[in-house]
C-alpha positions as CSV (number, residue, x, y, z in Angstrom):
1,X,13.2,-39.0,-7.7
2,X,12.0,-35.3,-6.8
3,X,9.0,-35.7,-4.8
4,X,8.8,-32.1,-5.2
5,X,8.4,-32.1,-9.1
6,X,6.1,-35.5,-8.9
7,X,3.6,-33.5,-6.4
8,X,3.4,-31.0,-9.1
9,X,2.9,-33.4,-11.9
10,X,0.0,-35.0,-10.2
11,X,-1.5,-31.8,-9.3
12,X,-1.3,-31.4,-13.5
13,X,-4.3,-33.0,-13.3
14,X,-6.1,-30.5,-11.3
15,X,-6.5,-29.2,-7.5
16,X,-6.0,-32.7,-4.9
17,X,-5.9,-32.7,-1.2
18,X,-2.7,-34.3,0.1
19,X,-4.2,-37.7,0.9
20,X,-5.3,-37.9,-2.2
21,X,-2.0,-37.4,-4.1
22,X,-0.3,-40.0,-1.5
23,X,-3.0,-42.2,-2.7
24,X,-2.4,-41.0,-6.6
25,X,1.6,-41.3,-5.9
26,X,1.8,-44.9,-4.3
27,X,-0.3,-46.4,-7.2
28,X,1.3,-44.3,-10.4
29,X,4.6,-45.1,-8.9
30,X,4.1,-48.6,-7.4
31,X,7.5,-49.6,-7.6
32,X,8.5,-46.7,-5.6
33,X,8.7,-46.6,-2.1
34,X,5.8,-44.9,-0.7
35,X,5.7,-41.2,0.3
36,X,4.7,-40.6,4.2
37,X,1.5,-38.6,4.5
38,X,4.0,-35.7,6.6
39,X,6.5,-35.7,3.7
40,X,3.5,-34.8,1.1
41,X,2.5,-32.2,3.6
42,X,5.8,-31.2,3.9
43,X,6.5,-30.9,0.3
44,X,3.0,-28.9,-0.5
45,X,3.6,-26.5,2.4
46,X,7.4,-25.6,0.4
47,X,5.6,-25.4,-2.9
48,X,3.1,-23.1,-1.5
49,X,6.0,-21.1,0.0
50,X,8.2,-21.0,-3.2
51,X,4.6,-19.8,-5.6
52,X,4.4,-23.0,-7.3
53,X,1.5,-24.4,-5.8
54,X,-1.8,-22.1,-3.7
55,X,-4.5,-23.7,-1.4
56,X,-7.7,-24.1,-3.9
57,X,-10.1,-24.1,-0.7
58,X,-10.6,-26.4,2.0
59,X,-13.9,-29.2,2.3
60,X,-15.0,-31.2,5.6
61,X,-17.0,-33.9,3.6
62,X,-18.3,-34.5,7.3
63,X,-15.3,-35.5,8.5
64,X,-11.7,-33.2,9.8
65,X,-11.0,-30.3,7.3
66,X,-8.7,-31.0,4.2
67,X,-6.7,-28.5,1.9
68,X,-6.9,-28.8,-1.3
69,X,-3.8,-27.7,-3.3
70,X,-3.3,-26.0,-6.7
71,X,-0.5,-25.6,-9.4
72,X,0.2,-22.5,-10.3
73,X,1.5,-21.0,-13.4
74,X,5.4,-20.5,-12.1
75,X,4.5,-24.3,-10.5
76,X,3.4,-25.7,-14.3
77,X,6.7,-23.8,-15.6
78,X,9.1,-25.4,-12.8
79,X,7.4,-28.7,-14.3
80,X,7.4,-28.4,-17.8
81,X,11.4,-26.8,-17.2
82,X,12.2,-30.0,-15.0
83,X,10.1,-32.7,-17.1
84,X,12.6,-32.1,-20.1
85,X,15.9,-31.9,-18.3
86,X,18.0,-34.7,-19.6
87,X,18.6,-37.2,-16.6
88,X,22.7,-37.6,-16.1
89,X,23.8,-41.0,-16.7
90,X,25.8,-42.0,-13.0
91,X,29.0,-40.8,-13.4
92,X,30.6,-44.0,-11.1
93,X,29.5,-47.4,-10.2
94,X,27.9,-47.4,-6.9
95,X,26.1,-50.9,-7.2
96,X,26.4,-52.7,-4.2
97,X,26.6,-55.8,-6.1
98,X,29.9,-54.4,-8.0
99,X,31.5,-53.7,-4.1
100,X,30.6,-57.2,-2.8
101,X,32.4,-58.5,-5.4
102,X,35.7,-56.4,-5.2
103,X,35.6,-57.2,-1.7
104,X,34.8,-60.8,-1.9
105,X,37.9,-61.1,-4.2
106,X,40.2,-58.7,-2.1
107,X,39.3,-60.3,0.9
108,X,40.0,-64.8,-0.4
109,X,35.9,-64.9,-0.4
110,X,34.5,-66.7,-2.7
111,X,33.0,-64.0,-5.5
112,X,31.5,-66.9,-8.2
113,X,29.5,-68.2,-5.1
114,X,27.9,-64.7,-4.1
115,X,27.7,-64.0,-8.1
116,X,25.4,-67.5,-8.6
117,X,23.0,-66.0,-5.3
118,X,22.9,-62.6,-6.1
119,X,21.7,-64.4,-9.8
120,X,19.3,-66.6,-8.4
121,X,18.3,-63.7,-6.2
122,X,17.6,-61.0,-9.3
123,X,16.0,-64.4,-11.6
124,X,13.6,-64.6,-8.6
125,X,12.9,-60.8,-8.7
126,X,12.4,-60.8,-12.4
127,X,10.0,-63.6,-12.2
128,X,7.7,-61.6,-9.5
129,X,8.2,-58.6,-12.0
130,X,7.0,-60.8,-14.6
131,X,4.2,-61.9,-13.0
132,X,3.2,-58.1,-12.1
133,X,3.2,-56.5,-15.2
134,X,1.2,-59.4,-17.2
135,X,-0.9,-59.9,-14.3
136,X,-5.1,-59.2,-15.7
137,X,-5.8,-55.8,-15.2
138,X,-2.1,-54.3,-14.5
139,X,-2.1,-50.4,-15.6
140,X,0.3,-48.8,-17.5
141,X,1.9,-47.3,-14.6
142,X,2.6,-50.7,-13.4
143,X,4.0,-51.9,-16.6
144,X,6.4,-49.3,-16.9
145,X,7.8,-49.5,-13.4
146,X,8.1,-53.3,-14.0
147,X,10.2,-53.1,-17.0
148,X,12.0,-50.6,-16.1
149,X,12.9,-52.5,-13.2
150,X,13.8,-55.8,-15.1
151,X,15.9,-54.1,-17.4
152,X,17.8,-52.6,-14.6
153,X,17.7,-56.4,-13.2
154,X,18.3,-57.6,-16.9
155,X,21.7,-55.2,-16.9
156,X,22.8,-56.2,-13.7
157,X,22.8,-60.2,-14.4
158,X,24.7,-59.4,-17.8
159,X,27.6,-57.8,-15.6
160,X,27.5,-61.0,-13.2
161,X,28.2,-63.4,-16.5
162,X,30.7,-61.1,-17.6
163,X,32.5,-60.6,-14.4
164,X,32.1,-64.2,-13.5
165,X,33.6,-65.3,-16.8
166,X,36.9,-63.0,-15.6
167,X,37.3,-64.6,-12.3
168,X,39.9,-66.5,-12.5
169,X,42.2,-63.3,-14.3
170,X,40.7,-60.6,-11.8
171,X,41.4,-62.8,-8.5
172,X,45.1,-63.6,-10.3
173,X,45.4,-59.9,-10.6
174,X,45.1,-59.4,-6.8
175,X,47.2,-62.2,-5.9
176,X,50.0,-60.7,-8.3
177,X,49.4,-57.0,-6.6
């Protein structure tokens, strides 16, 4: 995810002070891990450099001084240009749950045993996703993040039934080798 191009989405909406767009960040994106207050600041002080984002002025509000951050036209462009680029599917597998069992079959372990954990594992997940998204009062952010995380989840244990169900021909393929 581009924290850079997320920054600039939220400041869309109109001029923010950094805390507030950690704040804005952690609960549109609650499935995300959450940004550090110095990588925000970090970020706005590059998007100020590269003329996509200006300070808007500064406020005390009786406590320490905070910047308030803009968008600025080549900022909204940079947006609008990255919103739309199509996302790459991944080229490779990289799952760590795809290794552990090529290993686990390379090395005489015992694949169908880690394949019924890791299930149990992602059924447990799914149920806490579950739970989330039809929780009273979830928002939409939420609800997207969840699904889009138990489909992900949903994909993953379809692979495990299929892979476990070609056991016995994949570890005979490594003895033969």
């Amino acid at each position: 995810m581009s924290i850079r191009h997320v920054l600039l989405g939220l400041l869309a909406g109109g001029p923010s002070h950094g805390y507030d767009l950690k704040r804005r960040h952690d609960d549109r994106f609650p499935e995300a891990r959450p940004l550090a207050y110095g990588q925000v600041y970090t970020t706005l002080q590059r998007l100020v450099r590269d003329g996509l984002a200006e300070v808007d002025g500064t406020d005390s509000d009786g406590g320490p001084e905070r910047t308030r951050y803009r968008s600025t036209e080549e900022g909204a462009r940079e947006l609008a240009e990255w919103a739309g680029q199509i996302a790459p599917p991944a080229p490779f597998v990289t799952n760590e749950i795809f290794a552990k069992v090529v290993v686990s079959i390379l090395s005489g372990g015992d694949p169908d045993a880690y394949l019924r954990a890791q299930r149990a594992a992602h059924m447990a997940r799914m149920r806490e996703l579950t739970a989330v998204k039809t929780a009273k009062g979830a928002d939409l952010a939420t609800v997207l993040s969840a699904d889009y995380a138990l489909n992900h989840l949903d994909a993953d244990l379809r692979w495990m039934t299929t892979t476990a169900a070609r056991l016995t021909s994949l570890t005979a393929e490594v003895d033969s080798a």
